[in-house]
C-alpha positions in Angstrom: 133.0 -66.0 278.4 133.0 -65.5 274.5 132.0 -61.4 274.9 134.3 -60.9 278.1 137.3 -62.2 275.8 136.1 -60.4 273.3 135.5 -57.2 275.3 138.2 -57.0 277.0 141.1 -58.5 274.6 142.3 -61.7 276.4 144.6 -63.7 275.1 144.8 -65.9 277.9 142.2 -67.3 280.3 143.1 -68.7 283.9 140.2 -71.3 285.8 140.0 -70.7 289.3 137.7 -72.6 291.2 136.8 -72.0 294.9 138.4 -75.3 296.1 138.0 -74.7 299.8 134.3 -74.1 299.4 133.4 -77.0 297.2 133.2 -81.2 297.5 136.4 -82.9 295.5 133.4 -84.4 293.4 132.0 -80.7 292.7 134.8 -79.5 291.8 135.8 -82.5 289.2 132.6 -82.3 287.9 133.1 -78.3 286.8 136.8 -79.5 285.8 134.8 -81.7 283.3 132.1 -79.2 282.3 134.4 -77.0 281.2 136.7 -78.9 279.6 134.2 -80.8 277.7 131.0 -78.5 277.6 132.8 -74.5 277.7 136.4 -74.8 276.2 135.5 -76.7 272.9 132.5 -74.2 271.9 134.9 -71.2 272.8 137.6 -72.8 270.8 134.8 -73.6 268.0 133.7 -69.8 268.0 137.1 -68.0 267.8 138.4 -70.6 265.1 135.2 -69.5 263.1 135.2 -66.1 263.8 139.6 -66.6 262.8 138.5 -68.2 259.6 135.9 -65.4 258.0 138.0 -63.1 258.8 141.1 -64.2 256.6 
């Protein structure tokens, strides 16, 4: 996720999960995971990257 920002200069980053295809549990579950597991260590990276280069 980190290099395809990077890559391709997003500033802003949609979730779209294939609801049809997946249990309600499944989906919650990758809800959480990203919220808790993804988000903070691409938040944690860009802040980083944000404060060497000041």
């Amino acid at each position: 996720m980190i290099r395809m920002i990077e890559d391709l200069g997003l500033d802003r980053f949609m979730l779209h999960l294939p609801l049809g295809s997946m249990p309600h549990e499944q989906v919650l579950r990758a809800i959480e995971l990203f919220g808790t597991q993804v988000a903070p260590k691409v938040r944690a990276y860009f802040a980083m990257k944000e404060a060497y280069t000041q």
